[in-house]
C-alpha positions in Angstrom: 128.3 156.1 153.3 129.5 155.1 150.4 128.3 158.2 148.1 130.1 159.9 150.6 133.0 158.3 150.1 132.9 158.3 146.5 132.6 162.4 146.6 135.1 162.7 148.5 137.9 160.5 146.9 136.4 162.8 143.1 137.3 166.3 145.6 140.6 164.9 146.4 141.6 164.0 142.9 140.7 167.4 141.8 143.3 168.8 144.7 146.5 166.6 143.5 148.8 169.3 142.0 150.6 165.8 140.4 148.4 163.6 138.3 149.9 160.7 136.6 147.5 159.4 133.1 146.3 156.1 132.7 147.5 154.4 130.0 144.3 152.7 128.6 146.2 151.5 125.8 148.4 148.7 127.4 148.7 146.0 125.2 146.7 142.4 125.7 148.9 139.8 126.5 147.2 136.5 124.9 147.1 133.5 127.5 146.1 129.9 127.2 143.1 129.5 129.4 142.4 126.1 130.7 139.6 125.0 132.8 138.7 121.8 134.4 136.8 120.7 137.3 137.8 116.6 138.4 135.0 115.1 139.4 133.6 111.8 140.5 132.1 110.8 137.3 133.1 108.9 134.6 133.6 111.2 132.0 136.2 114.7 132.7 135.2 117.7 130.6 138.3 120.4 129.9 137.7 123.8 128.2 141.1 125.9 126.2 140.5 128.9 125.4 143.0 132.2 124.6 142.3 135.0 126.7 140.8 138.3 125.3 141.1 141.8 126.0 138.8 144.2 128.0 135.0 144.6 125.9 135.4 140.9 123.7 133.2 139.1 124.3 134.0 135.9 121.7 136.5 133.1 122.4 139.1 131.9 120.6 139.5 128.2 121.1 142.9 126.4 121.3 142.5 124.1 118.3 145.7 122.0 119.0 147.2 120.2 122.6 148.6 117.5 123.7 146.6 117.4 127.2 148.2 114.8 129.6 145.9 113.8 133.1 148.3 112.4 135.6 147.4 110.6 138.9 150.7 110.4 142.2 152.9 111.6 138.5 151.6 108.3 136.7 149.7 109.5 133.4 146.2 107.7 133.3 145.3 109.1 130.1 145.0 112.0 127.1 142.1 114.4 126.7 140.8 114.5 123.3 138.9 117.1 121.4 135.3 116.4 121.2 133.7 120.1 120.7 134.2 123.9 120.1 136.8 124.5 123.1 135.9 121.2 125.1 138.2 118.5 125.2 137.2 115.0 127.3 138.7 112.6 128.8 136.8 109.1 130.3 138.4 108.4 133.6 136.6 108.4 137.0 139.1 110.0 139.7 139.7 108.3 143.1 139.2 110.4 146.4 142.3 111.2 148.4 144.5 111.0 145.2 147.0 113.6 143.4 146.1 114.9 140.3 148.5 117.0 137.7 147.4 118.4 134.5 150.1 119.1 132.1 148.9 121.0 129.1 151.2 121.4 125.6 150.1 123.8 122.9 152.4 124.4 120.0 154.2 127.6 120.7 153.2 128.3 124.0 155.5 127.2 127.6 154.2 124.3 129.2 151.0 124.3 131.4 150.4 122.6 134.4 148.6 123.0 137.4 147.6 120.4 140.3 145.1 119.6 142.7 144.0 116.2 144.8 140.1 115.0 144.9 138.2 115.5 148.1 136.2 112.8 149.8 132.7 112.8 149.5 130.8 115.1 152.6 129.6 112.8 155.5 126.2 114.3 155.5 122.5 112.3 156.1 119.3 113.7 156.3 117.9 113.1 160.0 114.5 114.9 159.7 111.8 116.3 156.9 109.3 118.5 157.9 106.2 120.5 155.8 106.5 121.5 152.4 107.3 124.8 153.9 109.5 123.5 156.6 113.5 123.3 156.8 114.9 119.9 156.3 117.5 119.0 159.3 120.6 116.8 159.0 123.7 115.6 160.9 127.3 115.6 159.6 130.8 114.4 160.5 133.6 116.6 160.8 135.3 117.0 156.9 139.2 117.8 156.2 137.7 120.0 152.9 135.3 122.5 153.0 132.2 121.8 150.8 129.2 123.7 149.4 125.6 123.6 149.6 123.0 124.5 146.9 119.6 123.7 145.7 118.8 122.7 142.0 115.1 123.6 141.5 113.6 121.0 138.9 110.2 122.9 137.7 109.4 120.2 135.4 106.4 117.8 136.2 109.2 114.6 135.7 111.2 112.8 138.4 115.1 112.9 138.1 115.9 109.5 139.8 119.2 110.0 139.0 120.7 113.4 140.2 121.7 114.6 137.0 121.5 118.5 136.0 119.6 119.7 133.1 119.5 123.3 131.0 116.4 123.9 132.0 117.1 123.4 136.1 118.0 126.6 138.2 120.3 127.0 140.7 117.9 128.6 144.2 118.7 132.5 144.4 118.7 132.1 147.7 119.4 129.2 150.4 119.7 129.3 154.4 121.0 127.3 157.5 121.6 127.6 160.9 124.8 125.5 160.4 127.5 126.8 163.0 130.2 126.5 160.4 128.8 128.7 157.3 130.6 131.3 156.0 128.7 134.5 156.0 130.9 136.5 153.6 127.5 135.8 151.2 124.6 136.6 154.1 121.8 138.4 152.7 120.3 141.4 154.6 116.9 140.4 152.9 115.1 137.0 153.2 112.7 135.2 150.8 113.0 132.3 152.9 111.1 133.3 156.1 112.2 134.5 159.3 114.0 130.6 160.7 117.5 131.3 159.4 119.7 133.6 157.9 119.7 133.9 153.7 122.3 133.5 151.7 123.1 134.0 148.0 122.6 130.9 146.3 125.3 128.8 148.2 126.3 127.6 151.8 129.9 127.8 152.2 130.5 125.4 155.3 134.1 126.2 156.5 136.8 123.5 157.4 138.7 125.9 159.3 136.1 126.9 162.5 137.7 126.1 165.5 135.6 124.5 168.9 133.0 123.0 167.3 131.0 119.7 168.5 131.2 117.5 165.7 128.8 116.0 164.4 126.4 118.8 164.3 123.1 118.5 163.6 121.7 121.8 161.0 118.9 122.7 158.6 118.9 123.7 155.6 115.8 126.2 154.3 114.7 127.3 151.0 113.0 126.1 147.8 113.8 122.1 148.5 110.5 120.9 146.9 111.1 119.2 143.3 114.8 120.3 143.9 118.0 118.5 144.0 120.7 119.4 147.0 124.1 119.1 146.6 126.9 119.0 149.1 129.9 119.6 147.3 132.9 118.7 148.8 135.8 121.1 147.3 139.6 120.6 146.4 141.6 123.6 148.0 141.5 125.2 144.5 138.0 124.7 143.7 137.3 126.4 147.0 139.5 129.4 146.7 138.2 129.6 143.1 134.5 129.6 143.8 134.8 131.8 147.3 136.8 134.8 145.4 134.4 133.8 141.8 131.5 134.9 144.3 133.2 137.9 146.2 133.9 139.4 142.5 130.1 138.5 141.6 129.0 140.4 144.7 130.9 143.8 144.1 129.2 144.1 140.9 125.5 143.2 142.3 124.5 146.7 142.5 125.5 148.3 139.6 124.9 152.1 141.1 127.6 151.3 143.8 130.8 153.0 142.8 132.6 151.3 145.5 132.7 148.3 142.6 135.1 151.0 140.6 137.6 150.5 143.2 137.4 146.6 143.6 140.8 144.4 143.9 139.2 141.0 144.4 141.3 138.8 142.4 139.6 135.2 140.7 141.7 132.7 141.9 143.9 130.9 139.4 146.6 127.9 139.6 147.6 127.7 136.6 151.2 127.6 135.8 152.1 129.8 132.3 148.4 130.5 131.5 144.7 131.3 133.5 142.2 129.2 134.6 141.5 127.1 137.1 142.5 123.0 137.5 140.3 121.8 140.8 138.1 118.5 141.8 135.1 118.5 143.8 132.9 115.2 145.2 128.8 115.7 145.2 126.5 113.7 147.8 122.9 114.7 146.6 120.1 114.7 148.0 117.0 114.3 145.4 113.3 115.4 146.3 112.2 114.9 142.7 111.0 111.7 144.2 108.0 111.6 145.9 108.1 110.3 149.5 
């Protein structure tokens, strides 16, 4: 259907009596990026960057900034430069409270952006089955919408505390029966087995379904054996970032698809005068590193 489409959209384009060029010679505008992620540990890791145009590849990094972390508009504290385009700041972030990043550069506007840190997911494991089998659990009704996704740990050692690693991988693919997962990332093919539907590397588990029986009791499938599972609770802007980060990921996924040619996903971004994304999110993991 699509090839179809596509042939007929080129037959069109030959019919137009009016064409209008493209100018592929528009000029770059260079923007600050900044990107940070609030979470519940004790150390916060920014990234500033300048933006580059279409085919380069290699970053610029902001050398200089005044970066400012404020909590309900009180500052708690200044980032400081610790690496090629990192910046950190120690400060553990308190759920339910307001965040603001304010960000000065020398000759650039003022950056800000906000967000507010989400409390942790009210999940608990009620049953564990085979090696093979799905893992079932119970949770609460949350005001944020969270994410679930397996760390495989292919190493021989036990993480006792649930910390991620280079060599770790997220799972390719994950499933659930839970009634309020987003299936924008459904796979039509399993490598799970036939229990529940597969999805691509993360569970989105939606805030906004209506008429549901809370708590609800769900499994999760897939490879949970010497793997860590996280249920990330996510900030408004961390979910809108990592939902439309994924959508974007998806139209490129088959690279013969033309379809992708005519793709207006946008990557969400709050930032005020620049890119990026400011956000928080709150883990609860589960560790099977650990023998039982």
């Amino acid at each position: 259907m699509n090839q179809k489409i596509f042939c007929y959209c080129i037959c069109l384009l030959g019919c137009l009596s009016c064409v209008e060029d493209i100018n592929l010679d528009e000029k770059h505008e260079r923007q600050v990026v900044v990107n940070c992620a609030l979470h519940s540990g004790p150390a916060q890791i920014l990234t500033l960057t300048y933006s580059n145009p279409l085919g380069k590849f290699y970053y610029d990094e902001v050398e200089q900034a005044v970066v400012t972390l404020f909590e309900d508009n009180q500052p708690v504290g200044q980032f400081t430069k610790n690496g090629f385009m990192q910046w950190k700041l120690e400060f553990t972030p308190t759920e339910g409270r307001a965040y603001k990043l304010k960000v000065d550069v020398p000759g650039e506007p003022v950056i800000t952006a906000s967000t507010t840190m989400p409390p942790r997911v009210c999940v608990s494991q009620v049953k564990r089955g085979g090696l093979d089998e799905p893992i079932y659990f119970r949770q609460n009704k949350t005001a944020n919408s969270c994410y679930v996704f397996i760390i495989n740990n292919y190493g021989d050692e036990v993480v006792v505390d649930p910390i991620v690693y280079p060599h770790n991988e997220l799972a390719d693919q994950i499933g659930t029966n839970h009634p309020c997962v987003d299936q924008f990332n459904m796979e039509e093919a399993s490598d799970i087995g036939d229990t529940t539907p597969a999805f691509l590397s993360y569970l989105r588990i939606s805030n906004e379904v209506k008429d549901v029986d809370w708590p609800v009791e769900f499994c999760v499938d897939g490879s949970l054996q010497q793997s860590m599972l996280f249920f990330r609770a996510a900030s408004k802007e961390y979910d809108r970032y990592l939902k439309t980060s994924l959508q974007k990921m998806l139209v490129y996924e088959a690279f013969d698809d033309p379809s992708q040619w005519f793709d207006e996903n946008v990557v969400y971004s709050n930032i005020t005068n620049g890119l990026g994304i400011f956000a928080a999110y709150n883990d609860k993991v589960f560790n099977y590193t650990i023998p039982e």
